[in-house]
C-alpha positions in Angstrom: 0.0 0.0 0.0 1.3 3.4 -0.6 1.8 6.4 1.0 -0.8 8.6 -0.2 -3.4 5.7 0.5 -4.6 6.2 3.7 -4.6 10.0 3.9 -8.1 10.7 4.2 -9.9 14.4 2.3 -12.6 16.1 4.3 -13.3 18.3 1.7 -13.2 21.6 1.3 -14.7 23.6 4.4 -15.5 28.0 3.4 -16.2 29.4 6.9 -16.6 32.9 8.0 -15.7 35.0 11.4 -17.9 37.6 12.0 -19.0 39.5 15.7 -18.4 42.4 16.8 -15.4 45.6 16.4 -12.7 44.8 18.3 -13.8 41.3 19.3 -10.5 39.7 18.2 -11.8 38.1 14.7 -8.7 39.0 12.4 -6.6 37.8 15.5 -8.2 34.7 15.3 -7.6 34.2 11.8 -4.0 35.4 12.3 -3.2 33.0 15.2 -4.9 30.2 13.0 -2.5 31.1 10.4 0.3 31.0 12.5 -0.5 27.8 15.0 -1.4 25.5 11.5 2.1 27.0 9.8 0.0 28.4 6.9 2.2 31.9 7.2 5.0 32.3 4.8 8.3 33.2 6.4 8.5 36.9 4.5 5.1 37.4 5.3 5.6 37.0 9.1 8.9 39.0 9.3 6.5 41.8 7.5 4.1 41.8 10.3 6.7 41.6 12.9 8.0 44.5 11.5 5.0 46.6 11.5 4.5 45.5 15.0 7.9 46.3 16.2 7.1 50.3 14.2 3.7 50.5 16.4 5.7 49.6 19.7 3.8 47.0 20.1 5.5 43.8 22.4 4.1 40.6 20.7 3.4 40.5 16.7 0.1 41.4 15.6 -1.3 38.7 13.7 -4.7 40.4 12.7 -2.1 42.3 10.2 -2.7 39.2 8.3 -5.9 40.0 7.4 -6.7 43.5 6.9 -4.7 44.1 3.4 -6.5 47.5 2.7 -4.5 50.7 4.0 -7.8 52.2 5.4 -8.5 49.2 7.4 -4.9 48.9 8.9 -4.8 52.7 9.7 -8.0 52.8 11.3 -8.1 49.2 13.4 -11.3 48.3 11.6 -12.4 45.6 8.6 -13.9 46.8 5.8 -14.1 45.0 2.9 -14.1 40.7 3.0 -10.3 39.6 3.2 -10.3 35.7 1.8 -7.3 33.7 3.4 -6.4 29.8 2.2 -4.8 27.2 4.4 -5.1 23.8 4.5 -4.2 21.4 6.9 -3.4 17.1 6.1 -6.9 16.5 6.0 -8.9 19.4 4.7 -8.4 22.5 2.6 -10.0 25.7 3.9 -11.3 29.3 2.4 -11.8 31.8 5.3 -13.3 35.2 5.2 -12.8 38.0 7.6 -16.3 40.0 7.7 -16.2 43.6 8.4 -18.5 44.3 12.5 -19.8 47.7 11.6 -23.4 47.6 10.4 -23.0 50.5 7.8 -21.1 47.1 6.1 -23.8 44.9 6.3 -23.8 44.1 2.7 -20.4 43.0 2.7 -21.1 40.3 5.3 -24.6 39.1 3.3 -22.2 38.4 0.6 -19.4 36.5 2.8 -22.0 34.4 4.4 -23.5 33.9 0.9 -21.2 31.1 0.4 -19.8 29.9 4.1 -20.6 26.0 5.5 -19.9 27.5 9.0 -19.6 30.8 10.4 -17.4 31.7 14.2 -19.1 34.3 16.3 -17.0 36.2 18.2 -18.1 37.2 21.7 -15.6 39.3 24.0 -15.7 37.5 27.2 -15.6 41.3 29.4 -18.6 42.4 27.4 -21.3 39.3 27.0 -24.0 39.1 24.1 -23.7 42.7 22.3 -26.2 44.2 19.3 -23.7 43.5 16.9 -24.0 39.9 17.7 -27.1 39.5 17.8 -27.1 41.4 14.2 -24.6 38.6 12.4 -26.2 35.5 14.4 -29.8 36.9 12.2 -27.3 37.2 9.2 -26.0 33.8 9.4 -29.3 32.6 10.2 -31.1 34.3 7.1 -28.6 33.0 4.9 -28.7 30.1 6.2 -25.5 28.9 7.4 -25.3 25.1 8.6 -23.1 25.3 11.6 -22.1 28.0 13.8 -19.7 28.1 16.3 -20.2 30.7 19.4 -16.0 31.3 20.2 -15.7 33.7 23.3 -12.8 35.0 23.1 -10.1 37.1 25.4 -11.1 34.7 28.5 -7.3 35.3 29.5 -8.7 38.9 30.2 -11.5 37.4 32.7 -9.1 35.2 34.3 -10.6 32.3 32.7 -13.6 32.6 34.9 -16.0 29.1 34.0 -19.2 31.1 35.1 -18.6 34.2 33.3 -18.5 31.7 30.7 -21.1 29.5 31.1 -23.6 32.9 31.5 -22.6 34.1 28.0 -23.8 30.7 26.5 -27.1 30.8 28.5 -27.6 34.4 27.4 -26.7 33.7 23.9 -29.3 30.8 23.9 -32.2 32.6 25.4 -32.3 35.1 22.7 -32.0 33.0 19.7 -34.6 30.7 21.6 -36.7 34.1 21.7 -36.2 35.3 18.1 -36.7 32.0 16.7 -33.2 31.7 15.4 -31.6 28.5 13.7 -34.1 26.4 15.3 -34.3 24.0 12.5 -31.6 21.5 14.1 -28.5 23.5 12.9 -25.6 22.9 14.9 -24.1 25.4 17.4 -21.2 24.7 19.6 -19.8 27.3 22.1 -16.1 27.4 22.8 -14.1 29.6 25.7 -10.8 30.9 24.1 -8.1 33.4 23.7 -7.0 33.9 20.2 -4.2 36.0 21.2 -2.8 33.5 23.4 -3.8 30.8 21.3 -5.9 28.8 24.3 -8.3 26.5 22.4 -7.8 27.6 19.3 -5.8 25.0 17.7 -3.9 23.7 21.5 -5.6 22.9 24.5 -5.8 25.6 27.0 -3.8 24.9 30.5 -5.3 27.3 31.7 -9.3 26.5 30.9 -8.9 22.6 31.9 -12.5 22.9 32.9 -13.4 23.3 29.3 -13.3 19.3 28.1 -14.8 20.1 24.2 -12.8 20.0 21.2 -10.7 23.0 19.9 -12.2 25.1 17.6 -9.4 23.2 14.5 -11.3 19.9 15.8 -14.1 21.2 14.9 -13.4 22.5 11.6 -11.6 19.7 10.6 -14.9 17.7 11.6 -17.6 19.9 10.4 -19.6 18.9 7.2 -19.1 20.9 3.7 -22.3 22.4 2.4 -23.5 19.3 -0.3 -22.3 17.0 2.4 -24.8 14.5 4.6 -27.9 14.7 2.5 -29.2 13.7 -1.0 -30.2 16.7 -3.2 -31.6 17.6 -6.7 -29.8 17.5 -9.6 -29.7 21.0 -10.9 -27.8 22.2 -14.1 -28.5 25.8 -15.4 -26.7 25.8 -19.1 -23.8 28.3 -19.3 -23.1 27.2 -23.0 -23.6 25.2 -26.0 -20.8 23.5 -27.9 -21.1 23.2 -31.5 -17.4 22.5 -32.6 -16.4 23.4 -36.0 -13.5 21.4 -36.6 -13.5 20.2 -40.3 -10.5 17.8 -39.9 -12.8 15.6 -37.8 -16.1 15.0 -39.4 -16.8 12.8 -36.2 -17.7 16.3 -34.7 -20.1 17.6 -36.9 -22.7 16.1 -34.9 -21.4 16.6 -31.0 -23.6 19.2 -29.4 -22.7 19.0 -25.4 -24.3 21.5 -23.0 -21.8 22.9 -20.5 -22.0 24.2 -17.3 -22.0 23.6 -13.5 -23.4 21.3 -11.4 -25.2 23.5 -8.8 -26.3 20.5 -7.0 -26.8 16.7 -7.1 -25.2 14.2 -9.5 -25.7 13.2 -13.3 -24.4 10.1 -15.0 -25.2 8.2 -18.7 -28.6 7.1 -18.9 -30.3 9.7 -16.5 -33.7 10.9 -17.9 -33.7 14.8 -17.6 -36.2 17.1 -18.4 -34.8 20.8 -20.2 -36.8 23.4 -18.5 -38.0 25.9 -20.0 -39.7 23.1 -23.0 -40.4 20.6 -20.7 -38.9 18.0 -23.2 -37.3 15.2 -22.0 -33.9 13.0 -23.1 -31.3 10.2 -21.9 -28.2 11.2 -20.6 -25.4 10.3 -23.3 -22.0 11.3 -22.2 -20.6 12.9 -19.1 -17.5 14.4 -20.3 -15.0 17.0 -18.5 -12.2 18.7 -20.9 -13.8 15.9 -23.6 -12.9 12.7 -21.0 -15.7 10.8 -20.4 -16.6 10.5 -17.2 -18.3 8.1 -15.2 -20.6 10.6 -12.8 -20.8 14.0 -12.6 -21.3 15.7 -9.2 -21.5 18.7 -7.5 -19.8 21.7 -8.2 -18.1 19.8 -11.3 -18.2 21.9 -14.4 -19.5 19.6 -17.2 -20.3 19.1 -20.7 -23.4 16.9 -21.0 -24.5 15.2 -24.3 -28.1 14.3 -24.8 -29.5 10.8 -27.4 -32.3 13.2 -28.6 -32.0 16.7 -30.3 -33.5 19.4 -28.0 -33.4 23.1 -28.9 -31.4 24.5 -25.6 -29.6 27.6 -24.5 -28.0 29.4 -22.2 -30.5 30.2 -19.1 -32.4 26.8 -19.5 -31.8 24.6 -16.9 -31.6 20.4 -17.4 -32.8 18.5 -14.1 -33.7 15.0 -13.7 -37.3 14.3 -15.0 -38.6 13.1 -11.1 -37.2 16.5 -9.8 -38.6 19.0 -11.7 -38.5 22.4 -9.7 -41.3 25.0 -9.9 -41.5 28.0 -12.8 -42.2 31.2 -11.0 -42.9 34.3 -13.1 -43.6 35.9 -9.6 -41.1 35.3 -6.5 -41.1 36.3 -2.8 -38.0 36.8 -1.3 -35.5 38.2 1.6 -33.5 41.4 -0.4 -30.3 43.1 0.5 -30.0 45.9 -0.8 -26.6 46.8 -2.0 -26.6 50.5 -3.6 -26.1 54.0 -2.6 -29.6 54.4 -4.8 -32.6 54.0 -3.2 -35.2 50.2 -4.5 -37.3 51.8 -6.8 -41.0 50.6 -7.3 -41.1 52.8 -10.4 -38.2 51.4 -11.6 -37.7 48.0 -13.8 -35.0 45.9 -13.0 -33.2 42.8 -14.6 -32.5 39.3 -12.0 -30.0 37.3 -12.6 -31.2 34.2 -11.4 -28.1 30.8 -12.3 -27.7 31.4 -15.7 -31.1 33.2 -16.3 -31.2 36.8 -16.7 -34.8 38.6 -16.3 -36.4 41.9 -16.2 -38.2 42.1 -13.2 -40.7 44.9 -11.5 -41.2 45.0 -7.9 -44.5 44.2 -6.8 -44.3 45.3 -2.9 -42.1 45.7 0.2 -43.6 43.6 3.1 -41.2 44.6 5.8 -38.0 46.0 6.5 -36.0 44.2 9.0 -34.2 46.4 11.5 -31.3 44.6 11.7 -30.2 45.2 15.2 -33.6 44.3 17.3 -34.6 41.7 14.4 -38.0 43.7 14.6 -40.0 44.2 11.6 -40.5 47.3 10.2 -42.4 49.2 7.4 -40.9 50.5 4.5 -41.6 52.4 1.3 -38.2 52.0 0.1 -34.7 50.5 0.4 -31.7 52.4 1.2 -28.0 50.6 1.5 -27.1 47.7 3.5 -31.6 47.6 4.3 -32.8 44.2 4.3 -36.3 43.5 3.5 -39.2 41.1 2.3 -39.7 41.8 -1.2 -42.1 40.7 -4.3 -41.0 40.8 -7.8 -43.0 40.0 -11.0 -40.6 38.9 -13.9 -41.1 38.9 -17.8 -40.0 35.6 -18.1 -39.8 32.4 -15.6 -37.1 31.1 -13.3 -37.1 27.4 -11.9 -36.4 28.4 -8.2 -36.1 26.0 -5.0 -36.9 27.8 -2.0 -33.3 29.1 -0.9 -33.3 26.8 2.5 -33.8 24.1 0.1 -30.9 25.1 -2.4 -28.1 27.7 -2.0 -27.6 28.1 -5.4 -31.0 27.8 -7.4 -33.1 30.1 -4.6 -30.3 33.5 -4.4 -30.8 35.8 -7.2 -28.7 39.4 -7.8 -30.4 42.5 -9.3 -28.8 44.2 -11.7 -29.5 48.0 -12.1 -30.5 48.0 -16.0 -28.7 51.8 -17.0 -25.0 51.0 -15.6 -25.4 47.0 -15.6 -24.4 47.3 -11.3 -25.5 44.6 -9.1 -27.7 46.4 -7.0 -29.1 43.8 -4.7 -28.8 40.1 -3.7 -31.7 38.3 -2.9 -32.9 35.0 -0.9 -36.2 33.1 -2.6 -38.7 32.2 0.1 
């Protein structure tokens, strides 16, 4: 048996770190950095650097993550700072979200795509608005696994009851607002990133604390198409007609290409191309014109069909006992993500997988004010406002509800004059 035989691939794991300003969350990602060895030897001597210029004792690992100028000068996170590392097991895309509210629509779209996202809670100050503001963000979009990390307990002397009153707080008001209370799972963890405790070593110093560290728990957690059997979906990106007249074996391959959003595909699969509702066997699998034996998710693929079906881009092929709804009218949760106001007077176009609409807004239901999680009514939408909406569209989409499927319930809206994205939305 070789080497590379029993090394076993979690997968790849996209979490987030989001709480409040100051809470320690770039440190965290810093001191992850650092304890896994993920830091490049220049990049370090950089930092310690900088560190050494501010007068500061220790190195400042949150460095690591705020690349613009603004955000370094001013000690705060603006925009979402990606970071890679992998460990032997499992490779891993982390964002850094910005705390302040005014960059609410930053952290939509960070938590748009995260398996798992880490609270942040400082330890001296408990449960905070901006807490409970990112625990309804990760909620709304919908985030599996969350993990409650308070942090700087070496600053509370590693009190256990300070500790264990955090977590009970924390649980009585997602019990009250109704918050992931459909079985997601959320694990609490005392730590200090600066010190490392618990982070990716066992803390001395918190023996009472017998969970795993929070790298335990990453490397266990489940990626997003993981644990459960979903729909195949496949939104055409392209159709490819080669003209190659040195091979006259070509002239008839027509292969539809695109990604798998979700579920698998292999030959002999009856699917059913939506918008025509016609139907055909799966031919071919192919990737880079290899055959395959199954195509899964995530995969981009070419797929060749035994009949001839007129398709194009923005169709979608899905297996013929799956077939999602067409909705020419959709409700939805909206961020809103411009400086210019949601205009009922206004027509926009959604961009729904590869589907691209014009769409008029039928109604705002409520505003949600994201700090209290109260409901509020509103006649428009200014930046970073997130609201029920209801949009009529020219022509259909096939939607799953967006707790269903990630990728076939979020839509963008596209400002039609300057072709911005002006919104991202979340299909009820």
């Amino acid at each position: 048996m070789s080497a590379h035989e029993n090394i076993t691939d979690n997968g790849l794991l996209r979490f987030m770190t989001c709480g409040s300003v100051d809470d320690g969350k770039s440190t965290l990602i810093g001191r992850l950095l650092y304890d896994t060895k993920a830091i490049l030897a220049d990049t370090l001597n950089a930092i310690e650097k900088t560190s050494a210029r501010r007068g500061m004792e220790a190195v400042d690992l949150s460095l690591l993550t705020d690349g613009l100028q603004a955000e370094r000068e001013q000690g705060i996170t603006i925009d979402v700072a990606y970071r890679y590392f992998s460990t032997g097991t499992r490779k891993y895309i982390i964002a850094d979200a910005p705390g302040h509210e005014q960059y609410t629509r930053n952290m939509v779209t960070a938590a748009s795509t995260a398996d798992l996202a880490i609270i942040l809670i400082d330890a001296r100050k408990g449960v905070l608005t901006q807490t409970r503001r990112h625990s309804y963000l990760a909620h709304l979009v919908n985030i599996p696994n969350v993990v409650v990390a308070v942090n700087k307990m070496d600053l509370i002397d590693h009190d256990q009851a300070k500790f264990d009153a955090i977590v009970a707080d924390y649980q009585a008001f997602i019990a009250k607002m109704g918050l992931f209370a459909d079985g997601r799972d959320i694990r609490f963890i005392p730590m200090s990133a600066l010190n490392g405790d618990n982070l990716v070593d066992r803390s001395e110093a918190m023996s009472w604390y017998t969970g795993p560290t929070l790298l335990e728990l990453l490397e266990a957690a489940p990626s997003s198409h993981a644990g459960h059997a979903e729909a195949f979906r496949f939104p055409v990106q392209y159709v490819c007609r080669p003209q190659d007249s040195a091979n006259p074996e070509l002239h008839d391959y027509r292969g539809f290409q695109g990604r798998i959003e979700s579920g698998s595909v292999k030959v002999g699969d009856l699917l059913t191309a939506l918008p025509n509702g016609r139907e055909s066997r799966v031919k071919a699998v192919q990737i880079g014109g290899v055959d395959i034996a199954e195509g899964v998710t995530e995969q981009s693929v070419t797929l060749l069909l035994e009949d001839e079906i007129d398709i194009s881009r923005g169709d979608m092929l899905v297996k013929s006992a799956e077939v999602p709804e067409q909705k020419k009218e959709i409700e939805a949760m909206l961020c809103w993500l411009s400086e210019t106001p949601l205009s009922p007077a206004r027509t926009y176009l959604i961009r729904h997988t590869t589907r691209t609409t014009k769409a008029k807004l039928t109604g705002i239901g409520f505003k949600v004010d994201v700090n209290s999680q109260a409901h509020v009514e509103a006649a428009q939408l200014a930046m970073n406002d997130i609201a029920k909406v209801g949009f009529k569209l020219a022509q259909p989409v096939f939607a799953d509800a967006y707790s269903a499927n990630r990728a076939t319930g979020a839509f963008i809206v596209i400002d039609e004059s300057n072709n911005n994205t002006v919104g991202a939305g979340m299909i009820l």
